[in-house]
N, CA and C of each residue as an Amber inpcrd file, in Angstrom:
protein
   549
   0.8400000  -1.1840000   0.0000000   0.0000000   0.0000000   0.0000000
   0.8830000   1.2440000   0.0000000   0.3570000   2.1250000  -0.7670000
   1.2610000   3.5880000  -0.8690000   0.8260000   4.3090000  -0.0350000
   1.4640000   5.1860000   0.6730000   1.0570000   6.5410000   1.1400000
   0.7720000   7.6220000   0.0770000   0.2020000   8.5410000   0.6700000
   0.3580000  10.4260000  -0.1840000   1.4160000  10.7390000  -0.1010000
   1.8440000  10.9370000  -1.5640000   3.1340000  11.6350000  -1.6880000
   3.2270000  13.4200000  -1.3630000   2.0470000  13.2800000  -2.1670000
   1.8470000  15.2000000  -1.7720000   0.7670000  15.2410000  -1.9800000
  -0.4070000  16.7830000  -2.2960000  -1.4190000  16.7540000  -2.1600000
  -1.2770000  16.9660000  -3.8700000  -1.1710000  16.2070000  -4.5100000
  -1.2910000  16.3940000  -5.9350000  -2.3510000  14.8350000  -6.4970000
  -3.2370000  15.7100000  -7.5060000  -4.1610000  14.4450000  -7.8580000
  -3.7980000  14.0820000  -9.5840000  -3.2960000  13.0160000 -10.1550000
  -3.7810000  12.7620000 -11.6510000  -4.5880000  12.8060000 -12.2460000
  -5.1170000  13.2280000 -13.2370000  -6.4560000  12.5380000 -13.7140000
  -6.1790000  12.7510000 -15.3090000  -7.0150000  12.0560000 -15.7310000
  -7.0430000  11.6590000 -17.3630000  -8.2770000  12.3160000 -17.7780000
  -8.4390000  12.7910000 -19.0720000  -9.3720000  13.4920000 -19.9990000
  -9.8070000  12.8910000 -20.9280000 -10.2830000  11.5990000 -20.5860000
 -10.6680000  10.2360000 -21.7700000 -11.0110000  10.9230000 -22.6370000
 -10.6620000  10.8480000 -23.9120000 -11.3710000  10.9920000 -24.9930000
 -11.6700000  10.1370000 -26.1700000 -12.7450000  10.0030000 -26.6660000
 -12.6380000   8.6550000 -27.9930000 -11.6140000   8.4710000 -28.5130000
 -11.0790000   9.1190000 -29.0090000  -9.8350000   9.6130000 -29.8910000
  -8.8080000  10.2670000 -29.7840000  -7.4900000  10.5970000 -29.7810000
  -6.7020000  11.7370000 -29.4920000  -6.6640000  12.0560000 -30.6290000
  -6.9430000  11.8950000 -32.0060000  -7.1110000  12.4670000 -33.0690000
  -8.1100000  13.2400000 -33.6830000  -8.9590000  14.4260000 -33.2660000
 -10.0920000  14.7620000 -33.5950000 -11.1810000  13.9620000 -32.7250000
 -10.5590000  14.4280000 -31.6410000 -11.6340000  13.4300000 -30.5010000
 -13.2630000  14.6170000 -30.2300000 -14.4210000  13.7850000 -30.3730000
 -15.7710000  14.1400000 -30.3910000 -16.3000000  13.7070000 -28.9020000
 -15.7090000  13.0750000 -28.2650000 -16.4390000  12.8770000 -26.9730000
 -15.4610000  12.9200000 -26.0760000 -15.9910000  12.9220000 -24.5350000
 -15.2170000  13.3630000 -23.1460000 -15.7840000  12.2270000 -22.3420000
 -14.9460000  11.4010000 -21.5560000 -15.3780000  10.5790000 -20.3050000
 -15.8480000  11.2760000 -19.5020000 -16.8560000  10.8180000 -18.9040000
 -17.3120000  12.2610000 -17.5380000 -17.5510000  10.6400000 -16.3610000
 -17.1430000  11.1810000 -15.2960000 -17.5240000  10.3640000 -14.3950000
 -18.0820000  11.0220000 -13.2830000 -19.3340000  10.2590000 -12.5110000
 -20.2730000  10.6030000 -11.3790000 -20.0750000  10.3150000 -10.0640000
 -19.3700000  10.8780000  -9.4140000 -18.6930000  10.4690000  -7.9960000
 -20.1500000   9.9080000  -7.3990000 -19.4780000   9.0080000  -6.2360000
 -20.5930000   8.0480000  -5.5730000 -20.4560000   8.5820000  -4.3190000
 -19.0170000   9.3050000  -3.6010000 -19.2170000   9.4140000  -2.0310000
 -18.1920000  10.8800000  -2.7690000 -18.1660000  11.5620000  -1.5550000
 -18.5460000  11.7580000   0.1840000 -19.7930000  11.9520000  -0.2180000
 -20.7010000  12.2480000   0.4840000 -22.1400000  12.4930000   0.1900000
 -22.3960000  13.7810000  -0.0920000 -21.1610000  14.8270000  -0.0140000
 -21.0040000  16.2350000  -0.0910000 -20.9450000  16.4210000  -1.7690000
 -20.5070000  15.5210000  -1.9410000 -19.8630000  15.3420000  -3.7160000
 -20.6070000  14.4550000  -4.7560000 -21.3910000  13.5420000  -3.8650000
 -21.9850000  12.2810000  -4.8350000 -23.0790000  12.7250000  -5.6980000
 -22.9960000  12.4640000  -6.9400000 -23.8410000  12.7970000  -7.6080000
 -22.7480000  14.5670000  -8.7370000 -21.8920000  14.7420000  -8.1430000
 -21.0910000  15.2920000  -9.2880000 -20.4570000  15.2950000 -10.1030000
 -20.0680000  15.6480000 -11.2160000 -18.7720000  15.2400000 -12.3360000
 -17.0910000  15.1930000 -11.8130000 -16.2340000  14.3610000 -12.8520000
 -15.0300000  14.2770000 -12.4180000 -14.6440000  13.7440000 -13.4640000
 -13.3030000  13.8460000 -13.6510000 -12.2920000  13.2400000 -14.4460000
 -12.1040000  12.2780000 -13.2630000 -11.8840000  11.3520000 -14.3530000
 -11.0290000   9.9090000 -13.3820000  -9.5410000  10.1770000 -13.2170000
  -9.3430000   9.3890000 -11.7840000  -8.0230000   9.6700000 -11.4520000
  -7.9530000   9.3380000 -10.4380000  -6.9250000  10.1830000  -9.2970000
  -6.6880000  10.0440000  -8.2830000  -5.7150000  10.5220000  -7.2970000
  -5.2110000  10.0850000  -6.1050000  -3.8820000  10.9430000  -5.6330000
  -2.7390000  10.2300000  -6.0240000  -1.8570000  10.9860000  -6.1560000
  -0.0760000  10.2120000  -6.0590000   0.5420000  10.0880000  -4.7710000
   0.8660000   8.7440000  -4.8260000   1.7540000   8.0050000  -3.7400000
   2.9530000   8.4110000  -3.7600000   3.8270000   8.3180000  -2.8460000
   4.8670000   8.0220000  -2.4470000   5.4560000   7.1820000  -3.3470000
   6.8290000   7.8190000  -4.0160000   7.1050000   6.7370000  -4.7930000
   6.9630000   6.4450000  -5.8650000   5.7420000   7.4820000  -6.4440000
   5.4660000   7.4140000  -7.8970000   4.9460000   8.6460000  -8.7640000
   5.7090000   8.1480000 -10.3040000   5.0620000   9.6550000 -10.6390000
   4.1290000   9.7290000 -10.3270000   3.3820000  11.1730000 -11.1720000
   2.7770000  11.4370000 -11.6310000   1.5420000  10.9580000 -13.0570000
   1.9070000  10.3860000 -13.8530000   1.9440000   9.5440000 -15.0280000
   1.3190000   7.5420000 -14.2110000   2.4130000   7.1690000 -13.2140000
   2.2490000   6.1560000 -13.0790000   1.3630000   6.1210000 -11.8400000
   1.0590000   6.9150000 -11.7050000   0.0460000   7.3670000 -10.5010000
  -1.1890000   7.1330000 -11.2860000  -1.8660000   7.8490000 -12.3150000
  -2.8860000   7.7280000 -12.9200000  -3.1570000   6.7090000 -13.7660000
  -1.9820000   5.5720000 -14.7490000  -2.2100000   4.2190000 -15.1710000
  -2.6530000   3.3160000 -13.5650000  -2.1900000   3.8320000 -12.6270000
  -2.9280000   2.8180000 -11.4480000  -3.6040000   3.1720000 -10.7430000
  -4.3460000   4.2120000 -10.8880000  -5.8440000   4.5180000 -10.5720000
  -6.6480000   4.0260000 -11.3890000  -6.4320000   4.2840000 -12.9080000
  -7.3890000   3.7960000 -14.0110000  -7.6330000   2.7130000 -13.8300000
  -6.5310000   1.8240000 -13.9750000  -6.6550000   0.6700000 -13.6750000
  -7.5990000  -0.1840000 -12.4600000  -7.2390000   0.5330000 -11.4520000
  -7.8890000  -0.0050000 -10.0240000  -9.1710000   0.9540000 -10.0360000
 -10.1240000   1.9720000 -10.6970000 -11.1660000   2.4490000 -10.9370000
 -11.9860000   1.6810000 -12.0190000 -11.4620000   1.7690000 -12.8090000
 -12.1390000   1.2960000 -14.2450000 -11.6560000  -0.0560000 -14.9450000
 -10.2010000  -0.3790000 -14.4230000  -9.9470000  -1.9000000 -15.0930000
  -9.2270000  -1.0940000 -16.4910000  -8.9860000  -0.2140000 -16.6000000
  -8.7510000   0.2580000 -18.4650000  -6.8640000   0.3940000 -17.9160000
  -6.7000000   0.8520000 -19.5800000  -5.1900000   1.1030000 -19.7170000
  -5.6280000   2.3520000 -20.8670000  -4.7070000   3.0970000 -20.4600000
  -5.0860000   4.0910000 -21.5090000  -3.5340000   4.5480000 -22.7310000
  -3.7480000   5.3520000 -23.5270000  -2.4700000   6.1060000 -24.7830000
  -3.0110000   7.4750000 -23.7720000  -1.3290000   7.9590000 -23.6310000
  -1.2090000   9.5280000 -22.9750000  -0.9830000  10.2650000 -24.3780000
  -1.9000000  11.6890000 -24.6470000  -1.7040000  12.7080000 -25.0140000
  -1.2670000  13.8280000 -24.4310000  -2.1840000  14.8860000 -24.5830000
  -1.2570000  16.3450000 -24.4820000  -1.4680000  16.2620000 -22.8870000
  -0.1340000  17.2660000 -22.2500000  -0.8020000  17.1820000 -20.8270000
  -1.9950000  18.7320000 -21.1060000  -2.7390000  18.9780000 -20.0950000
  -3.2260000  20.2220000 -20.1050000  -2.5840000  21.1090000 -18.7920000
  -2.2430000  22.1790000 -19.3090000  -1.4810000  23.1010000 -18.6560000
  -2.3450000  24.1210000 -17.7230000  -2.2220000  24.4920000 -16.6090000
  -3.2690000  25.2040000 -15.9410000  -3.4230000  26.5850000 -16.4100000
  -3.8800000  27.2310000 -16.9130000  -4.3110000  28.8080000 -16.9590000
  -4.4640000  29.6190000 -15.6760000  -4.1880000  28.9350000 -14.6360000
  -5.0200000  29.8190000 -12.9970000  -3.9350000  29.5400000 -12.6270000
  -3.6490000  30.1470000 -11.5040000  -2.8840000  30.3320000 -10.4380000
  -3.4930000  29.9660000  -9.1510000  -4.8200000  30.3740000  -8.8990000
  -5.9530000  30.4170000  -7.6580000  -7.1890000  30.0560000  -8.0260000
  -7.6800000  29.6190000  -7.0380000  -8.8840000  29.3660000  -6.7960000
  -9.6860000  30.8410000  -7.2030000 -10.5760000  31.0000000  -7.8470000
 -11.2680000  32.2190000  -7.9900000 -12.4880000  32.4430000  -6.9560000
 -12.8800000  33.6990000  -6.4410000 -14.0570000  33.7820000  -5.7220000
 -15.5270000  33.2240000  -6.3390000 -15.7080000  33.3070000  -7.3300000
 -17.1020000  32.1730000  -7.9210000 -16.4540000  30.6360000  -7.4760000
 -15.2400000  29.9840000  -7.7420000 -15.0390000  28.8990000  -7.6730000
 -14.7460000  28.4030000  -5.9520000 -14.5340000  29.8760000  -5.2750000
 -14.4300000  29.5230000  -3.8850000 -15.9170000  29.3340000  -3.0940000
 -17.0350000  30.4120000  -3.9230000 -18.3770000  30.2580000  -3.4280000
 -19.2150000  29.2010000  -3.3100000 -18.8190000  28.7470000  -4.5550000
 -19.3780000  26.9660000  -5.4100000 -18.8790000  26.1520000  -4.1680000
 -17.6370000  26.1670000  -3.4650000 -17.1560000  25.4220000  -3.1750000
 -17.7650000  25.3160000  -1.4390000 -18.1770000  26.9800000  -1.2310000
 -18.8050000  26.7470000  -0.0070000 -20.1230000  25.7950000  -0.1000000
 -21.0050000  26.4950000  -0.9270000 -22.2430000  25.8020000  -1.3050000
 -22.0030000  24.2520000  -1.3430000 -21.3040000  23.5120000  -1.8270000
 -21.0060000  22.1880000  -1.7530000 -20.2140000  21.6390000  -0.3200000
 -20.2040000  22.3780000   0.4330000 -19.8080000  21.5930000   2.0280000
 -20.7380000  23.1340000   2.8170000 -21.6520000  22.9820000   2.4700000
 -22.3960000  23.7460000   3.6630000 -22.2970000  23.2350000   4.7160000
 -23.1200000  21.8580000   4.1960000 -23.2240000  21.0050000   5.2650000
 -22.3330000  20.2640000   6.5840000 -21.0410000  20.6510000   6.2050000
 -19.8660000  20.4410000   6.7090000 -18.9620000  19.1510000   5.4300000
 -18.1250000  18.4180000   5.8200000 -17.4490000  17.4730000   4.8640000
 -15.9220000  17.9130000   5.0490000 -15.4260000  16.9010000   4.7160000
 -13.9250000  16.7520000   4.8010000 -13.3600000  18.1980000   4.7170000
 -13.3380000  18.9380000   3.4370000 -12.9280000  20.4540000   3.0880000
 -13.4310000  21.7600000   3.7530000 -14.3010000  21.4890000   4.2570000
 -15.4570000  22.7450000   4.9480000 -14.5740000  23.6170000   5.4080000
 -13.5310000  23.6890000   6.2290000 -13.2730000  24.4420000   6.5570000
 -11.5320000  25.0810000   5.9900000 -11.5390000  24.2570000   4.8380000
 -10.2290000  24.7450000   4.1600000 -10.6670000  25.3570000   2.3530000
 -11.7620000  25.9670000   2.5420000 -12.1570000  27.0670000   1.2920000
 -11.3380000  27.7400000   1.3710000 -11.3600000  28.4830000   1.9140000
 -10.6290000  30.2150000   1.9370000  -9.2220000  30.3010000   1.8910000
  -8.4210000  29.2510000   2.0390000  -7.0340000  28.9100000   2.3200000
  -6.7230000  29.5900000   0.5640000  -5.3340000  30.3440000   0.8650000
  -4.4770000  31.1470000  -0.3730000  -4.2150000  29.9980000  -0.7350000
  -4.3510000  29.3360000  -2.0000000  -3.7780000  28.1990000  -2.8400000
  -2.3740000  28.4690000  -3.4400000  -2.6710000  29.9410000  -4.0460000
  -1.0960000  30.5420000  -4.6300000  -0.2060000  30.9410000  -3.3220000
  -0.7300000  31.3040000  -2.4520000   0.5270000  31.2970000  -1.1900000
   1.0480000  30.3050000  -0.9310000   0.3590000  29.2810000  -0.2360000
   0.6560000  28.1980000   0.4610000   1.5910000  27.1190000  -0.4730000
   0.7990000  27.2740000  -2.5740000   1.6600000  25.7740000  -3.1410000
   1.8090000  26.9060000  -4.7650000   2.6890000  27.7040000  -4.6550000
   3.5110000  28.5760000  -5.4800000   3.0740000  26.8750000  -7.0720000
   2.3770000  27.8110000  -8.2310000   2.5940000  27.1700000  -9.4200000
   4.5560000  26.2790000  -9.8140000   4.5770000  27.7130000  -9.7250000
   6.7300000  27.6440000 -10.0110000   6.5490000  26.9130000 -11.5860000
   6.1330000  27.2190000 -12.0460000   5.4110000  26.8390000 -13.9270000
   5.4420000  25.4040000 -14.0800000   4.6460000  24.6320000 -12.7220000
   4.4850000  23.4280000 -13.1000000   3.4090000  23.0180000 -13.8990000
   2.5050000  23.7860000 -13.9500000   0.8330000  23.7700000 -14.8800000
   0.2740000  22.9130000 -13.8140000   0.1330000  22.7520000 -12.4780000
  -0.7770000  22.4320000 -11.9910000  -2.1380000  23.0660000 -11.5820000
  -3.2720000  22.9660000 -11.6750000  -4.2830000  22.9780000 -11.3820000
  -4.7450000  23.3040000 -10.3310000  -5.2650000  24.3240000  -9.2150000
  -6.0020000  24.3190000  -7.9740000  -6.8650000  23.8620000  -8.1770000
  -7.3230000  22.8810000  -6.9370000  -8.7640000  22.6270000  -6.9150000
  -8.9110000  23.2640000  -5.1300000  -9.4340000  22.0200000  -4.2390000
  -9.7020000  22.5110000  -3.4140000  -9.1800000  22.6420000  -2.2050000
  -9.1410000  23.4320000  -0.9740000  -7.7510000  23.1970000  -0.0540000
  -6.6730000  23.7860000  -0.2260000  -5.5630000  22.4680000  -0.0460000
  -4.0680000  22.1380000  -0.6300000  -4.2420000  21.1270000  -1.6710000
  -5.3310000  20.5620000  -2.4150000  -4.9660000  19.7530000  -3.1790000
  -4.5750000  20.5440000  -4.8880000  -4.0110000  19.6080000  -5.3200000
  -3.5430000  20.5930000  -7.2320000  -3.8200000  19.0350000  -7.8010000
  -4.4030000  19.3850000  -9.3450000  -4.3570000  18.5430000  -9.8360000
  -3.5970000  18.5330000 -11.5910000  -3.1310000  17.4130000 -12.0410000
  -2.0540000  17.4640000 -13.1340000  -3.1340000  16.7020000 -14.0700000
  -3.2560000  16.8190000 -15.4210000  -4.0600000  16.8330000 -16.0880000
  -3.5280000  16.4460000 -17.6620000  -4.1470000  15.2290000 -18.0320000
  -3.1540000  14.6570000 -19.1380000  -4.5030000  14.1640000 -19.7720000
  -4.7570000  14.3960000 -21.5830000  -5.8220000  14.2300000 -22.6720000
  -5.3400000  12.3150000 -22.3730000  -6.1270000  11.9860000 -22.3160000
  -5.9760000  10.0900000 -23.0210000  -6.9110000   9.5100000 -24.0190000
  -6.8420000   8.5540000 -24.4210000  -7.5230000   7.3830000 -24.9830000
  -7.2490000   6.6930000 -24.6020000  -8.8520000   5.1420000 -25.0990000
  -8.2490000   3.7860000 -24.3080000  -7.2330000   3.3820000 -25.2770000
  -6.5680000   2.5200000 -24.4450000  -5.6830000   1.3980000 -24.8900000
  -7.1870000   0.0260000 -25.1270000  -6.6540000  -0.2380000 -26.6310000
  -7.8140000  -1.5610000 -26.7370000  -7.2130000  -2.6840000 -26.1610000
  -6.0480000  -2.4300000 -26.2030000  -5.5660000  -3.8280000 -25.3690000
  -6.0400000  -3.7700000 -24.0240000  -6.4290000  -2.6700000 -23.5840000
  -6.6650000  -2.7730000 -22.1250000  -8.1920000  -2.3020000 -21.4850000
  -9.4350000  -2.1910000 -22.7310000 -10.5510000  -1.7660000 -22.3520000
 -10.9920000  -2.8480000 -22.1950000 -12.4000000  -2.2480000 -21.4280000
 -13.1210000  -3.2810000 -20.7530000 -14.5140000  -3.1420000 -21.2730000
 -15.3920000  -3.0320000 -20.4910000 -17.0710000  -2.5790000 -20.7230000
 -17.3430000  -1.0680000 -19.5400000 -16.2220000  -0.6020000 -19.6200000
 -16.6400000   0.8880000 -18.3890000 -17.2290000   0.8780000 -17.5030000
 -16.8510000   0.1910000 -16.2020000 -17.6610000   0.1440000 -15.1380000
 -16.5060000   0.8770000 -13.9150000 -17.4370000   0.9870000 -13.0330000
 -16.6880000   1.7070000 -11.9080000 -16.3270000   0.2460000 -11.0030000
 -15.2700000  -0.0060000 -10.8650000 -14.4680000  -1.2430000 -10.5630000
 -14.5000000  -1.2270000  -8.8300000 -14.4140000   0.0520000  -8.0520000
 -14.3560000   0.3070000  -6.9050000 -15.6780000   1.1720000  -6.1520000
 -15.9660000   1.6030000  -7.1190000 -17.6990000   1.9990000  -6.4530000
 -17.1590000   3.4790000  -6.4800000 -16.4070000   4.2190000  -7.0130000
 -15.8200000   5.0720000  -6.4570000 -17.1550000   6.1850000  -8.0750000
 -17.5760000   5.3770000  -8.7620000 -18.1210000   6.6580000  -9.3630000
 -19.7290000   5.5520000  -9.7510000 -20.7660000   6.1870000  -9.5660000
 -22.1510000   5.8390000  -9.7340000 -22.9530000   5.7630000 -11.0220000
 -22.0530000   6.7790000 -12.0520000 -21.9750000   6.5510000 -13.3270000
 -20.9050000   6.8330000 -14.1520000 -20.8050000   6.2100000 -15.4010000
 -19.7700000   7.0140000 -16.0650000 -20.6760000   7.3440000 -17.5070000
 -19.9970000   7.8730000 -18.0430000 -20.7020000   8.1420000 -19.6730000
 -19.8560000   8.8640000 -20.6300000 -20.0030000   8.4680000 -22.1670000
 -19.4000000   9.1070000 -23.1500000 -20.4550000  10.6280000 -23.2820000
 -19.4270000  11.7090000 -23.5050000 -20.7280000  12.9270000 -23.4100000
 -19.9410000  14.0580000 -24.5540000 -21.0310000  14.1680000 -25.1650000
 -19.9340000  15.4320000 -26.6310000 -19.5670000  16.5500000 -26.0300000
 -18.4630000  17.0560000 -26.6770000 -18.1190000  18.2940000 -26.8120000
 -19.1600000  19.4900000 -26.4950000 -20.0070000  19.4450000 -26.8900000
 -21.2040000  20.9280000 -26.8840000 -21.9400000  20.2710000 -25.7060000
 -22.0950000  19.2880000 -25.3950000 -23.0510000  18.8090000 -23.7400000
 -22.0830000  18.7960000 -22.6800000 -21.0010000  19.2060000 -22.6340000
 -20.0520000  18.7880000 -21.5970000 -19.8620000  19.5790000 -20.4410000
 -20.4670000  20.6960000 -20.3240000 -20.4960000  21.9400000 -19.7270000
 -22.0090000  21.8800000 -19.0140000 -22.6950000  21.2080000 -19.4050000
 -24.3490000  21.1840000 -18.9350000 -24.5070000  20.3570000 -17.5070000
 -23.3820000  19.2550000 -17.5380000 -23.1470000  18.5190000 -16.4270000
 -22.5630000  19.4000000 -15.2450000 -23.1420000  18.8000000 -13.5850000
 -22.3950000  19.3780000 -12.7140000 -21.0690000  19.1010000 -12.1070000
 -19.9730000  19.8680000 -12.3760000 -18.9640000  19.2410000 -12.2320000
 -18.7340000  19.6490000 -10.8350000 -17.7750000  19.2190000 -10.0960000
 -17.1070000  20.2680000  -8.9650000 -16.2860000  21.2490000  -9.3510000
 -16.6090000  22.1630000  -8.4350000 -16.3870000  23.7670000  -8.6290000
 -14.8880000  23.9090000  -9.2990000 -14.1250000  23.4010000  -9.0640000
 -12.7090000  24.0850000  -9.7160000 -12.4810000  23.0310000 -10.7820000
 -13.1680000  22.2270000 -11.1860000 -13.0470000  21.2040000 -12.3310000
 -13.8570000  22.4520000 -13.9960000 -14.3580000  23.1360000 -13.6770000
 -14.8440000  23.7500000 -14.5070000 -13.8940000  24.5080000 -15.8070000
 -13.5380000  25.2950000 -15.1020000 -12.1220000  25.8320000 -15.9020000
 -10.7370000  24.8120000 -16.7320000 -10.7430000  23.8180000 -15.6950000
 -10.2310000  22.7320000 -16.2590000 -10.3970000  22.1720000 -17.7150000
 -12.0920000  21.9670000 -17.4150000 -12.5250000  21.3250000 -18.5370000
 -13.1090000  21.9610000 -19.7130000 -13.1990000  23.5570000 -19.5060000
 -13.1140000  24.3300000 -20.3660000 -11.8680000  24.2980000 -21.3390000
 -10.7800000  24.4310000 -20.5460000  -9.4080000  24.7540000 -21.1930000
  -9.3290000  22.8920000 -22.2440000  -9.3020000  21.8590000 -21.8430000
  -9.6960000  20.5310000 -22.2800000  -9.9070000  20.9220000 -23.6180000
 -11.7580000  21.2570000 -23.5200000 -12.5340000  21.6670000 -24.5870000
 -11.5350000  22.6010000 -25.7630000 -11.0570000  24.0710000 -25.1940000
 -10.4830000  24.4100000 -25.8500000  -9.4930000  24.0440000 -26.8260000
  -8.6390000  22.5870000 -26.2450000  -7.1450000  22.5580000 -26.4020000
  -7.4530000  21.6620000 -28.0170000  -8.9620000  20.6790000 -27.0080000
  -8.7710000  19.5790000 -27.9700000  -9.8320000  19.8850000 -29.2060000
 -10.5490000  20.7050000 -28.8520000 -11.6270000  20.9560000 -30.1120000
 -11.4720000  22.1240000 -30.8640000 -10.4820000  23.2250000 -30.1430000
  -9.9100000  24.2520000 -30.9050000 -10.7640000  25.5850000 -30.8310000
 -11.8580000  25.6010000 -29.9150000 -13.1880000  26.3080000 -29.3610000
 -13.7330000  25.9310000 -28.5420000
């Protein structure tokens, strides 16, 4: 078993294709109950011990059973958490939950970019962000292998934004949209 290496998460940007790709993996978190029922890229945290890269072939794997082909990474555009994305974020732990009380925390103080293109999300966590496709050698029938997401689904380009994602996944998957559809 690995520990947390740092508060950094992988995740992959399934797409049909890395060639003129028309659809986006979206996945439906199942827990905390603060979160269930929202969008996500699949992924996960990095251990101790491992990249970045091999961090997310063994989440996929232990989430979904898949193997995926790495494309472009996506590079962060933000520095911080923004005040709409900090508000969203209250609204989603009103109720209390793991994060409740680490909204407001300076993201750019506390974990300096230093031009790694990581991602704020929420807290101290950052997340690193890489376009994929499956590997056919390694697909399956898309199921959530660990319970960790309640649905998954292929979803186009122009519907991908209609879904609720979590609050700092938005911008993310804007920039995605941008990189890979060119608008």
């Amino acid at each position: 078993m690995f520990l947390p290496m740092t508060n950094l998460v992988a995740a992959a940007a399934i797409v049909d294709r890395l060639d003129n790709p028309t659809l986006l993996l979206c996945a439906q978190r199942s827990y905390p109950p603060e979160l269930k029922g929202m969008w996500e890229l699949p992924g996960g945290k990095v251990e101790v011990g491992e990249t970045p890269r091999a961090a997310l072939c063994r989440e996929l794997h232990e989430e979904l059973g898949v193997k995926v082909r790495f494309g472009p990474r996506i590079h962060s555009t933000i520095e911080a958490i923004d005040e709409e994305t900090r508000r969203a974020w209250h609204e989603v732990y009103a109720d209390g939950g793991v994060y409740a009380n680490q909204v407001d925390g300076d993201f750019s103080a506390n974990h300096p970019n230093e031009g790694n293109g990581d991602w704020p999300l929420v807290a101290d966590l950052r997340m690193r962000v890489w376009v994929c496709e499956l590997d056919p050698a390694g697909a399956n029938d898309l199921v959530s292998l660990d319970g960790g997401h309640q649905n998954l689904k292929w979803v186009p380009w122009a519907r991908v934004l209609e879904l609720q994602w979590l609050p700092a996944d938005y911008p993310i998957i804007e920039e995605i949209r941008k990189q890979v559809t060119g608008h």
